[in-house]
Structures are given as structure tokens and as C-alpha cells.
Short mmCIF file of the C-alpha atoms (twelve columns), coordinates in Angstrom:
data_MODEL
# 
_entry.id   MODEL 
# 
loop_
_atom_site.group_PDB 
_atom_site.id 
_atom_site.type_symbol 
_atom_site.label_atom_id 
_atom_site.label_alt_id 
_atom_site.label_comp_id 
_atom_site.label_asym_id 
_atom_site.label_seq_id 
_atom_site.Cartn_x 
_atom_site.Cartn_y 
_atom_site.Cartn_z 
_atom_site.pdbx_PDB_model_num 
ATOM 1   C CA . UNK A 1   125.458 162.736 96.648 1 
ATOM 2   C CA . UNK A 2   123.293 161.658 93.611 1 
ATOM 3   C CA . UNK A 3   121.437 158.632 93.522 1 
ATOM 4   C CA . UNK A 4   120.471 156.705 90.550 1 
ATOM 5   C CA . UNK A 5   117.924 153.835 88.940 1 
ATOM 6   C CA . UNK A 6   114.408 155.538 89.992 1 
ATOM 7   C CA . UNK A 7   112.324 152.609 88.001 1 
ATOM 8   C CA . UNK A 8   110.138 154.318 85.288 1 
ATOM 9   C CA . UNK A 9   109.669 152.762 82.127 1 
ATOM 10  C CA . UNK A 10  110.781 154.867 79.210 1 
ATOM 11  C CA . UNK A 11  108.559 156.504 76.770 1 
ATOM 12  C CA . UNK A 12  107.131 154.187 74.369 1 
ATOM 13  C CA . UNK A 13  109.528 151.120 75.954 1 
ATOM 14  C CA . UNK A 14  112.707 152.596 74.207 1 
ATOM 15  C CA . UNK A 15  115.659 151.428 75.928 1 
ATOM 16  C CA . UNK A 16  117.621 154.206 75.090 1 
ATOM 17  C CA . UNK A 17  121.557 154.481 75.363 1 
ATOM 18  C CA . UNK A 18  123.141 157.273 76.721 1 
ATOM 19  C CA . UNK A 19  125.691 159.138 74.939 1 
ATOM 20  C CA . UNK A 20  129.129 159.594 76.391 1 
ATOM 21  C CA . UNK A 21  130.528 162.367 78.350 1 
ATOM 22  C CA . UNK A 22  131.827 163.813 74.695 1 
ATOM 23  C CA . UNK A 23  129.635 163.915 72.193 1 
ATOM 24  C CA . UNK A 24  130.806 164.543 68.601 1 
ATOM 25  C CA . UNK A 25  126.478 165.146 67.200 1 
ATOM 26  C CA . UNK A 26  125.856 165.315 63.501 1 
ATOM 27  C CA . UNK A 27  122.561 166.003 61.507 1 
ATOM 28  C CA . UNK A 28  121.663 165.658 58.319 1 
ATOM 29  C CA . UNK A 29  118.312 166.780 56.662 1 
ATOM 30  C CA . UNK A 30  117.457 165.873 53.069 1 
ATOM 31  C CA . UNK A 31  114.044 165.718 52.068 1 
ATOM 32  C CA . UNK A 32  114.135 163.181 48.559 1 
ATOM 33  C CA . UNK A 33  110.538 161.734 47.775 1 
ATOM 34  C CA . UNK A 34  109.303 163.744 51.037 1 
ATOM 35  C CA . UNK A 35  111.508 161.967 53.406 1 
ATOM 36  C CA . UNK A 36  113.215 163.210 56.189 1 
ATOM 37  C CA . UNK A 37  116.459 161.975 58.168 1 
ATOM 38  C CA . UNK A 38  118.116 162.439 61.554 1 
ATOM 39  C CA . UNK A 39  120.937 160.327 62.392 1 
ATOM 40  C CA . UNK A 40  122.908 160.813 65.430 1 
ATOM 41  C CA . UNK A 41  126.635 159.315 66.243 1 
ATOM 42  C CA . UNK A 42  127.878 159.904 70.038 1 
ATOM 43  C CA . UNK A 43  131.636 159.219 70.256 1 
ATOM 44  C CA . UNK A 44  133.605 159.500 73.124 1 
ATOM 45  C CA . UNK A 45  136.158 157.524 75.633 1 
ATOM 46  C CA . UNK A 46  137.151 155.199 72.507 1 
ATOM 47  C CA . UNK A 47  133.329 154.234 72.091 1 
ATOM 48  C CA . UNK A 48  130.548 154.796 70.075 1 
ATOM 49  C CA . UNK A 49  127.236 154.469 71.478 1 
ATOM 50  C CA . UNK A 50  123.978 154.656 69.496 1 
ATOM 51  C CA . UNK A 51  120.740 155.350 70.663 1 
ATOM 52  C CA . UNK A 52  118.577 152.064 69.707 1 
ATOM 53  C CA . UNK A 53  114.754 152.102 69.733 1 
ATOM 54  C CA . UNK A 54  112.214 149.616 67.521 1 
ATOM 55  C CA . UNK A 55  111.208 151.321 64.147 1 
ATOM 56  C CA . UNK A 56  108.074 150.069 65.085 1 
ATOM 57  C CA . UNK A 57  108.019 152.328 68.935 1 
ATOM 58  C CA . UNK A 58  109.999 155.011 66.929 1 
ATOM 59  C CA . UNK A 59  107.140 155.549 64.659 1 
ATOM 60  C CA . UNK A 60  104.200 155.026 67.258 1 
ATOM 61  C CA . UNK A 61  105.879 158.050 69.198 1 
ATOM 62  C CA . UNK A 62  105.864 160.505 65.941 1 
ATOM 63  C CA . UNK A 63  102.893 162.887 64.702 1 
ATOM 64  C CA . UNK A 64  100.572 161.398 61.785 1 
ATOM 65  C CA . UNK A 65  102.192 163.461 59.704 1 
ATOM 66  C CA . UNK A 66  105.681 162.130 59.648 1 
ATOM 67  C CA . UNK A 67  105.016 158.501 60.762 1 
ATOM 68  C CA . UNK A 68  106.207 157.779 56.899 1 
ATOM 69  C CA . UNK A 69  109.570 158.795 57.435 1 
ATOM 70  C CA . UNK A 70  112.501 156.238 56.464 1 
ATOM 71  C CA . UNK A 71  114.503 154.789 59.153 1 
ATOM 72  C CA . UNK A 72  117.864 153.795 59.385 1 
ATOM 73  C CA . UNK A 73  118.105 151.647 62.884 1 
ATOM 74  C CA . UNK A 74  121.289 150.203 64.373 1 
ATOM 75  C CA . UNK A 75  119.159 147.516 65.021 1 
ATOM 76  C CA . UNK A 76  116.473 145.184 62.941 1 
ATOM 77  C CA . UNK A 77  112.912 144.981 64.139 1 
ATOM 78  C CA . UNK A 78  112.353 141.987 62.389 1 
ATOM 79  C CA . UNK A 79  113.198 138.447 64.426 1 
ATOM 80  C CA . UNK A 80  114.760 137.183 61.528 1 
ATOM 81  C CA . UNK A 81  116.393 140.294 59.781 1 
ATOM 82  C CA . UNK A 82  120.159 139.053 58.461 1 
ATOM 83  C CA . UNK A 83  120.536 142.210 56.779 1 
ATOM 84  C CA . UNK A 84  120.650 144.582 59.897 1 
ATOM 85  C CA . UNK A 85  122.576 142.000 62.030 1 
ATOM 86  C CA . UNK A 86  125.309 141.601 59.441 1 
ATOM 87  C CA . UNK A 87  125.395 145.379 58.732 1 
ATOM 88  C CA . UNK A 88  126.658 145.680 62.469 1 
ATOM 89  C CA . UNK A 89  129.066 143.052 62.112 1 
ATOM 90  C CA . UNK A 90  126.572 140.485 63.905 1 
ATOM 91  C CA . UNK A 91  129.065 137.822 65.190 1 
ATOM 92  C CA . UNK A 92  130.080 139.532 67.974 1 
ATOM 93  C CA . UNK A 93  127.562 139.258 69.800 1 
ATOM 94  C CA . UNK A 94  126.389 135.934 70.352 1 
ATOM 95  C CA . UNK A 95  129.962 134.846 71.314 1 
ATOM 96  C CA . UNK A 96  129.333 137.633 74.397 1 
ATOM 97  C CA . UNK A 97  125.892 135.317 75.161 1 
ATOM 98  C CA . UNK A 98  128.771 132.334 75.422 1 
ATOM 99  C CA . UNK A 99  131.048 133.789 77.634 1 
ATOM 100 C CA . UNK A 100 128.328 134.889 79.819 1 
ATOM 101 C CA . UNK A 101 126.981 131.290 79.777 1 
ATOM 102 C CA . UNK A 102 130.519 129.867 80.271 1 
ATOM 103 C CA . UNK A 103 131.561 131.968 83.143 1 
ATOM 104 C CA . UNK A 104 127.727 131.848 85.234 1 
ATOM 105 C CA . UNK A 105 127.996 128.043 84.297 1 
ATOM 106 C CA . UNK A 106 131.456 127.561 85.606 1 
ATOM 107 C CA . UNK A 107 131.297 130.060 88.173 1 
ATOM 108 C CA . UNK A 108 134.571 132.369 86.946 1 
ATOM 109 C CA . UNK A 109 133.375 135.654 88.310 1 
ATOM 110 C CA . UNK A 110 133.512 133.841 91.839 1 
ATOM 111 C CA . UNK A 111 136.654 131.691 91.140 1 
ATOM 112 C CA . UNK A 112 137.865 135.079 89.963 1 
ATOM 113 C CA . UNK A 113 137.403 137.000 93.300 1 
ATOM 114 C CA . UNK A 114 138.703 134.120 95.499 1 
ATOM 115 C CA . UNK A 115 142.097 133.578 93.835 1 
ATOM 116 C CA . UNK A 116 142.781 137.576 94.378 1 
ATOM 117 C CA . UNK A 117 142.441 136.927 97.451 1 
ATOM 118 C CA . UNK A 118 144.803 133.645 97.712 1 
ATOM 119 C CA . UNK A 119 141.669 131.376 98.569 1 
ATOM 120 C CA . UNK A 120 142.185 128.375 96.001 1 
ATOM 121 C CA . UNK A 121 138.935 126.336 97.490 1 
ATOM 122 C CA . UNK A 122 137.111 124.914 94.916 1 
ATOM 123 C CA . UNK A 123 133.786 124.457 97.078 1 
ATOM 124 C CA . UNK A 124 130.738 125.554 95.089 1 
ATOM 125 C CA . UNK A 125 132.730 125.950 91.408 1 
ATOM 126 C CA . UNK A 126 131.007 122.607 90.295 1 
ATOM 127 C CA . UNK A 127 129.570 123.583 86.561 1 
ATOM 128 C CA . UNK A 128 128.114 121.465 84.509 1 
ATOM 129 C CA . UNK A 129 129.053 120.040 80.876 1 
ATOM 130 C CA . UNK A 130 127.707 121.760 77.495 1 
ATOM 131 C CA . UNK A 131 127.833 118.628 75.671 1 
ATOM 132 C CA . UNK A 132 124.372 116.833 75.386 1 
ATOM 133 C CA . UNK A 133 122.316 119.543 77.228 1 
ATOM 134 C CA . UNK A 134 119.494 121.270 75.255 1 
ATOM 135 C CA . UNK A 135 119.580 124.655 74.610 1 
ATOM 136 C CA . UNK A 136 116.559 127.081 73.045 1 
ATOM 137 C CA . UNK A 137 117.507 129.937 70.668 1 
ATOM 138 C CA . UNK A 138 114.749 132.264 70.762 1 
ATOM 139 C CA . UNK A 139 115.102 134.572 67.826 1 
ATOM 140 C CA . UNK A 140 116.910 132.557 65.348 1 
ATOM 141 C CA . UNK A 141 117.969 135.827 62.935 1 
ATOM 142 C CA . UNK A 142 121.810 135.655 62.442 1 
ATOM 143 C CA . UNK A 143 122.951 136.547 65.731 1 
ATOM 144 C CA . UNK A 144 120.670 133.598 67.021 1 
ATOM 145 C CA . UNK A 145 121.927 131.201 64.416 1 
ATOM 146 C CA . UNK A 146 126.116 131.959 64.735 1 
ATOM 147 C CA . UNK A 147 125.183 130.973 68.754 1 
ATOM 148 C CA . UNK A 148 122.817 128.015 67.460 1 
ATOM 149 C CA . UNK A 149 125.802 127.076 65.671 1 
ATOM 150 C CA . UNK A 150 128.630 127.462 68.508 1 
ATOM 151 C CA . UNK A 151 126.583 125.652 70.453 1 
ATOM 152 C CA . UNK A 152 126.155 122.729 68.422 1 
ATOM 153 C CA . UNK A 153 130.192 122.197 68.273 1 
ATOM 154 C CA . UNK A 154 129.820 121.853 71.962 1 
ATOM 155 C CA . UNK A 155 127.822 119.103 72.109 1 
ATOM 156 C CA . UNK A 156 124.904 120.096 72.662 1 
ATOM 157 C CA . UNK A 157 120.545 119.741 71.200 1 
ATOM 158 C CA . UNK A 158 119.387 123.228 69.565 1 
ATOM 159 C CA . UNK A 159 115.982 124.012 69.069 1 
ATOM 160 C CA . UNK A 160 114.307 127.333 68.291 1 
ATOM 161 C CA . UNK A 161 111.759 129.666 68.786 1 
ATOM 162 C CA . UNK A 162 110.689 132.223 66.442 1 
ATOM 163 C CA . UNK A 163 107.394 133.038 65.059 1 
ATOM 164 C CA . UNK A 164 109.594 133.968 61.419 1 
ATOM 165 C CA . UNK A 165 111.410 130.770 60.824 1 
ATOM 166 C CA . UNK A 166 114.980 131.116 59.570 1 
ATOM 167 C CA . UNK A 167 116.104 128.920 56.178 1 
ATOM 168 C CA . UNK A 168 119.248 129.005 57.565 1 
ATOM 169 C CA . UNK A 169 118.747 127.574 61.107 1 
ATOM 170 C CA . UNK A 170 116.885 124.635 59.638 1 
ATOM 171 C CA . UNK A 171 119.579 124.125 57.649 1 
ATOM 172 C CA . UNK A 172 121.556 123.538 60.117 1 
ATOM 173 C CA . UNK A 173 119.187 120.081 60.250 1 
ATOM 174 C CA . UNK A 174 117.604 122.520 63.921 1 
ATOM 175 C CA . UNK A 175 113.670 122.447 64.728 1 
ATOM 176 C CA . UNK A 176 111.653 125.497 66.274 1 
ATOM 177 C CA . UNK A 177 109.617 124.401 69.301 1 
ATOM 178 C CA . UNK A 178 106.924 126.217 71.309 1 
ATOM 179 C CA . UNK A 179 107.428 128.103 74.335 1 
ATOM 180 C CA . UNK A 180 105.667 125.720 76.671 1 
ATOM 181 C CA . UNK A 181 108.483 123.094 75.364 1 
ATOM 182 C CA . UNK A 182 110.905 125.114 75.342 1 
ATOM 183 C CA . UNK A 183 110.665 125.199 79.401 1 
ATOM 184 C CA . UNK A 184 109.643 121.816 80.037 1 
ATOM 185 C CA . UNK A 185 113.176 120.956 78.234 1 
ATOM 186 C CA . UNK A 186 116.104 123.435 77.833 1 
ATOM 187 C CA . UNK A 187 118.880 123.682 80.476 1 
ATOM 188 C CA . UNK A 188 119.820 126.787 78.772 1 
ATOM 189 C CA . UNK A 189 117.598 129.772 76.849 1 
ATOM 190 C CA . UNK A 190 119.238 132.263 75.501 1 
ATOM 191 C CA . UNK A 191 117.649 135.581 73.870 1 
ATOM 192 C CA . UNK A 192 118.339 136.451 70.429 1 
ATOM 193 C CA . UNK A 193 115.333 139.028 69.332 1 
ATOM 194 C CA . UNK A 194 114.471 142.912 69.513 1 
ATOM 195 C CA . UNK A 195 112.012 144.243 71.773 1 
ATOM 196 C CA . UNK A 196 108.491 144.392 70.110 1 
ATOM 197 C CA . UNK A 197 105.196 144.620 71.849 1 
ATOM 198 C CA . UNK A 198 105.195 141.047 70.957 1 
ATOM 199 C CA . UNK A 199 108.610 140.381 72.844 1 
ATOM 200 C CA . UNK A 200 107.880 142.299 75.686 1 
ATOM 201 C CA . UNK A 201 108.523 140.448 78.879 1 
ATOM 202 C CA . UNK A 202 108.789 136.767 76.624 1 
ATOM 203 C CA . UNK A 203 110.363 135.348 79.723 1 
ATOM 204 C CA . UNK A 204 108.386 136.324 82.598 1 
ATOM 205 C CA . UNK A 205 106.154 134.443 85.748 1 
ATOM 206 C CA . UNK A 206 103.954 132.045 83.496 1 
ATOM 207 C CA . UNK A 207 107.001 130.874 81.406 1 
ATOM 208 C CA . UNK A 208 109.132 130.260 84.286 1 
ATOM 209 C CA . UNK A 209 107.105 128.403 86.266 1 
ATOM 210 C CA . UNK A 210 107.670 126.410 83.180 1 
ATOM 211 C CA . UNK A 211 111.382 126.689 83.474 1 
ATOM 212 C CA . UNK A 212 113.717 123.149 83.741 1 
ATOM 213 C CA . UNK A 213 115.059 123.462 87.275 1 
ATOM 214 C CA . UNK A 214 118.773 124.760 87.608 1 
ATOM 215 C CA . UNK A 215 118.164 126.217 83.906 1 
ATOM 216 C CA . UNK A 216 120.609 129.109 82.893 1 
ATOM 217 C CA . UNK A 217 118.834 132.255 81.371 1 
ATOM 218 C CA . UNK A 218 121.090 134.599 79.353 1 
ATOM 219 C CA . UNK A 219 119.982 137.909 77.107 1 
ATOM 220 C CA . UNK A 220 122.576 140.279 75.791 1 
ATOM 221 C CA . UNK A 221 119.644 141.446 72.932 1 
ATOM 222 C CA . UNK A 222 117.136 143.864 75.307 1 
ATOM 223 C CA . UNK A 223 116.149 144.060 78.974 1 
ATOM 224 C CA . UNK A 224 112.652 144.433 78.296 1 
ATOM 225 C CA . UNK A 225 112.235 140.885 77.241 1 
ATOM 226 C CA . UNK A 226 112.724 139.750 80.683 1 
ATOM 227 C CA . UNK A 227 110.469 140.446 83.651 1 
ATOM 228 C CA . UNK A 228 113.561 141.228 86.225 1 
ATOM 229 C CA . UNK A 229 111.126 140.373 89.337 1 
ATOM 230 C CA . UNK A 230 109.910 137.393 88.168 1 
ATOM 231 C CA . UNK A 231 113.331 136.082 87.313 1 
ATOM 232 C CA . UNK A 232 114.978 137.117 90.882 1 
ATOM 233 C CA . UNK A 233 111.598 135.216 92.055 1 
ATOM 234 C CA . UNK A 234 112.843 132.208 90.097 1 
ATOM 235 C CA . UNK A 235 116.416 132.997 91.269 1 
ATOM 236 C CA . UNK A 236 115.047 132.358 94.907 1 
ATOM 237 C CA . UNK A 237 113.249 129.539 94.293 1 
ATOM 238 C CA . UNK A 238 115.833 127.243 92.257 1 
ATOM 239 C CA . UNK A 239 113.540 127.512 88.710 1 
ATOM 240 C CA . UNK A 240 116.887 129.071 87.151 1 
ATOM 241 C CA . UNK A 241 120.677 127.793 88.332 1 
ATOM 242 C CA . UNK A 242 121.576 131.018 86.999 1 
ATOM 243 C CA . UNK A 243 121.626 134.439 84.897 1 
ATOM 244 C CA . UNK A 244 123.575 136.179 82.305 1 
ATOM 245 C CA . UNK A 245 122.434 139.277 80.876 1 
ATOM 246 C CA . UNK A 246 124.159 142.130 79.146 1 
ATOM 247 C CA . UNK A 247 121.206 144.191 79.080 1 
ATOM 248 C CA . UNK A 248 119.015 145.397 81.873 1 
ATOM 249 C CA . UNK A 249 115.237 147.011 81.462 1 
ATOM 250 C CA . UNK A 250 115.553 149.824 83.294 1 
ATOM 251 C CA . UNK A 251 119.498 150.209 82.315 1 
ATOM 252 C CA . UNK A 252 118.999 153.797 81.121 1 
ATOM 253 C CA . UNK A 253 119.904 155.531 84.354 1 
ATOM 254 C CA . UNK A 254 122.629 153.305 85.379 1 
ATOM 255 C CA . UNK A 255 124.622 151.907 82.207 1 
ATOM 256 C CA . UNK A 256 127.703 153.714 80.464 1 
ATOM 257 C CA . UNK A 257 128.667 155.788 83.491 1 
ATOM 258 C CA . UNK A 258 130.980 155.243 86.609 1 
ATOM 259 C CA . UNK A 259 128.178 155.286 89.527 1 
ATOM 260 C CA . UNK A 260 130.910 153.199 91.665 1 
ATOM 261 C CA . UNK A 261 130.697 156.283 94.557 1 
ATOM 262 C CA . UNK A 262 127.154 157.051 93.950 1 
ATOM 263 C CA . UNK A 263 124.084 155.576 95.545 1 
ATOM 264 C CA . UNK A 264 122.021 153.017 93.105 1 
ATOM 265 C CA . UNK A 265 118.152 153.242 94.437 1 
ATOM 266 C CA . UNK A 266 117.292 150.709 92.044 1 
ATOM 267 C CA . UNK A 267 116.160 148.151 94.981 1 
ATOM 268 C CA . UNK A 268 115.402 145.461 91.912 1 
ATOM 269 C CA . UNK A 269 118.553 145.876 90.103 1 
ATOM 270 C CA . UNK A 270 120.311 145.772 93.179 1 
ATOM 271 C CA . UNK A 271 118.515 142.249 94.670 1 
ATOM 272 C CA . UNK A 272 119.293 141.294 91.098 1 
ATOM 273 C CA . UNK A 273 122.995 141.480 91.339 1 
ATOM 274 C CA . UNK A 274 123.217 140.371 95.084 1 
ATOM 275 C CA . UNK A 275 122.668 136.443 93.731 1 
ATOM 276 C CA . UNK A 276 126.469 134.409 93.485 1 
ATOM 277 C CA . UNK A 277 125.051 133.047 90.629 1 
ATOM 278 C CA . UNK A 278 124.159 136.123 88.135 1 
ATOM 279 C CA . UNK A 279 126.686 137.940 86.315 1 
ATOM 280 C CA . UNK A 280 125.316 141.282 84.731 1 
ATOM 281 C CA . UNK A 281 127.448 143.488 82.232 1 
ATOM 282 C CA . UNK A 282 126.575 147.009 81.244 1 
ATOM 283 C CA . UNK A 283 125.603 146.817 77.750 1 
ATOM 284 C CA . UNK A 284 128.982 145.692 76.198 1 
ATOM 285 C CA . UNK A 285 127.807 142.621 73.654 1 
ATOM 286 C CA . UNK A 286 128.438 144.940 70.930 1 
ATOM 287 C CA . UNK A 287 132.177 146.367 71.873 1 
ATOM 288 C CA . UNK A 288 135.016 145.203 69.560 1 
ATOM 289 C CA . UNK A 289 137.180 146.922 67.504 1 
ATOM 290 C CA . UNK A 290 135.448 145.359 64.551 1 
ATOM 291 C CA . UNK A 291 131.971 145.819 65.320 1 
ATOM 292 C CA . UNK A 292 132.553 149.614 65.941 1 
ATOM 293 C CA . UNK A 293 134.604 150.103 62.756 1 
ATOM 294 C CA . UNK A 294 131.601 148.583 60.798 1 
ATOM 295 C CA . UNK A 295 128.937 150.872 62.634 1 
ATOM 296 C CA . UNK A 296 130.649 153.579 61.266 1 
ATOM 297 C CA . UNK A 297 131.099 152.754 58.037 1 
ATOM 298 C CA . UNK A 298 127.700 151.029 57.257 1 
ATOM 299 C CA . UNK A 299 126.350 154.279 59.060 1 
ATOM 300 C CA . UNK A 300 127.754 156.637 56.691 1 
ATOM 301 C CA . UNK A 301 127.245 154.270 53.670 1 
ATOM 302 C CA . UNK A 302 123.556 154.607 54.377 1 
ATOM 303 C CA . UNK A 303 123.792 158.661 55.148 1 
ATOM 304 C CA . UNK A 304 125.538 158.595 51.869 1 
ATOM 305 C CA . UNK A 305 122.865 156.625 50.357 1 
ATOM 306 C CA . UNK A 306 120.073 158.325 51.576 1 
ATOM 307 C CA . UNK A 307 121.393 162.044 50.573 1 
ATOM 308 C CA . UNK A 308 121.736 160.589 46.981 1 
ATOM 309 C CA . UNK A 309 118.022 159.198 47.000 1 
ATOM 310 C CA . UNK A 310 119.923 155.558 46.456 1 
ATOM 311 C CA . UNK A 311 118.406 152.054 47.645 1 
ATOM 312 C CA . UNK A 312 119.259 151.894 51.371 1 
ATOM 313 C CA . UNK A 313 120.516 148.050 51.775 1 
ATOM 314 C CA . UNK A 314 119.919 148.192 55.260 1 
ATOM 315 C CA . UNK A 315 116.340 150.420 55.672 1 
ATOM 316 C CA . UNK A 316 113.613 148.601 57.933 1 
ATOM 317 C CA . UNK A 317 110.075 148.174 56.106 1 
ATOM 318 C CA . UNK A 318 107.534 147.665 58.381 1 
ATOM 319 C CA . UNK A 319 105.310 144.457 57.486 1 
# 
């Protein structure tokens, strides 16, 4: 019997994706102005699933030589980057942050499990309203302000944190805070930025100790922002009321696969999903019908692009 989730960090903190059982691989070389590109699409079981890394990790991990090359990401490396985030379809996400939310909030999952069993008790399903509550977007690019703005038709106070402030969050008549207020006040954070060096571990010992008591934590962006130990630390202690996340830091060896019969030796992952009051999803934030049609099609738009030495809308320039 295999076992899975050995915890080693992965080269140069890429959270990488793995393909699908089926892989349909395609790439394409051109070399216009000196540039090189490799693209890679991984379809299989009705899903597409890209490999995602930061441009900036991408080009840290290539030879001097070739650290010029032009990338395409699925994802943007800047907090703020609209253009990336709409390119993927962008609004799918942040409504997977709200059900998450909703259902650790409400308790569903555990609602869910009793009534299959014919236990209607509703001891320990006591939630807690949205409305008035103050919730912290940190990254407020578009995926953090279509949440910013779901949240304030609940009810409830929005402020951000993002060291690129967004024209269109404060628009929304919404103020960025600092961390250290961010902790003293929220009742719910929710991560909305890529994984940088700056990013890494943004939610870890020092900022929950921070943490409103009873807050609710969710991430569906990358599991490297959050320090899982620290978290299931404030888990034990009462600093967070609960946890959503989508994404996991050490997710490689465990996500997009059936390890139902196999052994997990990830002891952290599996302390982790042992509280009643943390619901974890394997990397699914992205998976609609929509979302996948238009990673296809901006995918090839920008192949397309690139092979006819055209302006790539959606091409990352590191600042």
C-alpha cells in the first residue's frame, strides 16, 4: 500500500498541480525577438488542470541566460492584476471563498452528515449572522473586490489589505487597513493574493496571536500563505472559530487523486482536517464550466498571439 503527503516544500515554493491520469501535452517553440515559449494544457476526467507557479519563482529557478523569457501564467503575480484574473474568468472564485465561509459558519458539512444519518439535533449548528460583522480582504485585485463586493450586500464592514491599492475597491467607498488592525478587528479574513516571497506565510503565529477570537480564516488563492501549524495551534486554542481553505501548502502529493484507500502520512494535514470546524476542498475554486471554457480559449488566444509576435494582453511584466 502507498502512502502519501511526505512534507517537503517544493522547489522554489511552486505549488504545483498535478496533471490528470490523461494527459493530452502540447508544445510550442517560437523564438520572435529571442523569446522562447512552453505552454502546457493537461486534460483529462472532464478537467483541465494547469500547472501554476509565480513568474517571479518561475524565473528565479531558470539559468541567466533565459531568465528574459516571456511568460504566459494562469495566474497574475501582481496583488492587484485585473487583467490575469478576468482572463480566467475571475468571478468564480471568490463566490467558492463564500460558500466555504457560509457552510464553516453555519456548520453544513456537519448538519450534512447528521441528517444522512436521521439525527435532526440541532446542538452545536449555532452560526452567526454576516450582517454587521467586519470582514478583511487581503489582496483586493478583482477576485478580492467581486468578494469585497458580495460581502457588502450581506451586511457587512469591508476593509482591505494590499500593499497595491485597487481604484476600484475604494470605489466601492472601502478603506485598506494594516495587518495589526486587521486582527484586532475582523471576524472574518479571507485571502485574495498569489504567493510571493512577500506573501509567504501572511497569516502565520505573530498575526494570529493578533486574531479576533472565534474569527473565521478562509483562502482558496495558495496554501503557502498560511502557516498550517500555526493555524491548527490557533484552532486549539479558540484564536479562530473556524477554517475554510481550498488550497493546502503541501497539497502537491495529495490533491487531484482518489487516495480514499491509501494511507495519508501527512500528520499536519491530517490534525488539520480532524477539527468539526474546518472544511478543506482539494483545489476546486476554479471548476465551472465557464471558467474552464475561458482557460482554453484565452490560452490559445495568447499561443496564437505569441507565434504571430502580437501584443500578449495578458503577459506578466515583472516590476
Amino acid at each position: 500500500m502507498r502512502s502519501y503527503g511526505a512534507r517537503t516544500r517544493p522547489a522554489c515554493n511552486s505549488e504545483r498541480i498535478p496533471g490528470p491520469t490523461t494527459e493530452q501535452q502540447a508544445i510550442v517553440d517560437a523564438v520572435p525577438g529571442g523569446s522562447k515559449l512552453k505552454f502546457k494544457v493537461s486534460a483529462g476526467a472532464g478537467k483541465i488542470s494547469p500547472r501554476v507557479t509565480p513568474v517571479t519563482e518561475i524565473q528565479s529557478c531558470l539559468p541567466q541566460s533565459v531568465q528574459k523569457t516571456r511568460v504566459i501564467p494562469w495566474e497574475g503575480n501582481h496583488w492587484s492584476d485585473k487583467a490575469l484574473t478576468q482572463s480566467r474568468g475571475g468571478r468564480h472564485i471568490p463566490f467558492d471563498a463564500v460558500a466555504l465561509l457560509l457552510a464553516v459558519n453555519r456548520k453544513v458539512h456537519r448538519a450534512y452528515n447528521r441528517t444522512r444519518d436521521s439525527n435532526f439535533s440541532l446542538d452545536g449548528l449555532t452560526g452567526f449572522d454576516l450582517c454587521g460583522k467586519t470582514v478583511a480582504v487581503v489582496g483586493t485585485g478583482k477576485i478580492g473586490c467581486v468578494f469585497a463586493k458580495i460581502m457588502l450586500g450581506s451586511g457587512c464592514e469591508v476593509i482591505g489589505f494590499d500593499p497595491y491599492p485597487s481604484a476600484e475597491f475604494q470605489a466601492l467607498g472601502l478603506r485598506y487597513a494594516k495587518m495589526d488592525e486587521i486582527g484586532e478587528k475582523a471576524e472574518i479574513i479571507s485571502l485574495h493574493c498569489p504567493l510571493t516571497p512577500e506573501t509567504y506565510h501572511i497569516i502565520n503565529a505573530k498575526t494570529l496571536e493578533r486574531a479576533k477570537g472565534g474569527a473565521i480564516l478562509t483562502n482558496t488563492s495558495r496554501g503557502g500563505l498560511v502557516d498550517t501549524e500555526a493555524v491548527i495551534e490557533a484552532l486549539k486554542s479558540g484564536l479562530l472559530g473556524g477554517l475554510g481553505i481550498d488550497v493546502y501548502e503541501q497539497e502537491a502529493d495529495l490533491f487531484f487523486r482518489d487516495l480514499s484507500s491509501e494511507i495519508i502520512t501527512d500528520d499536519v494535514f491530517q490534525r488539520l482536517v480532524s477539527f468539526p470546524n474546518v472544511i478543506v476542498t482539494g483545489h476546486q475554486a476554479y471548476l465551472t464550466r465557464e471558467a474552464l471554457t475561458t482557460i482554453c480559449e484565452t490560452t490559445l488566444k495568447s499561443i496564437t498571439a505569441f507565434e504571430k509576435n502580437q501584443v500578449l494582453e495578458n503577459e506578466v511584466k515583472v516590476r
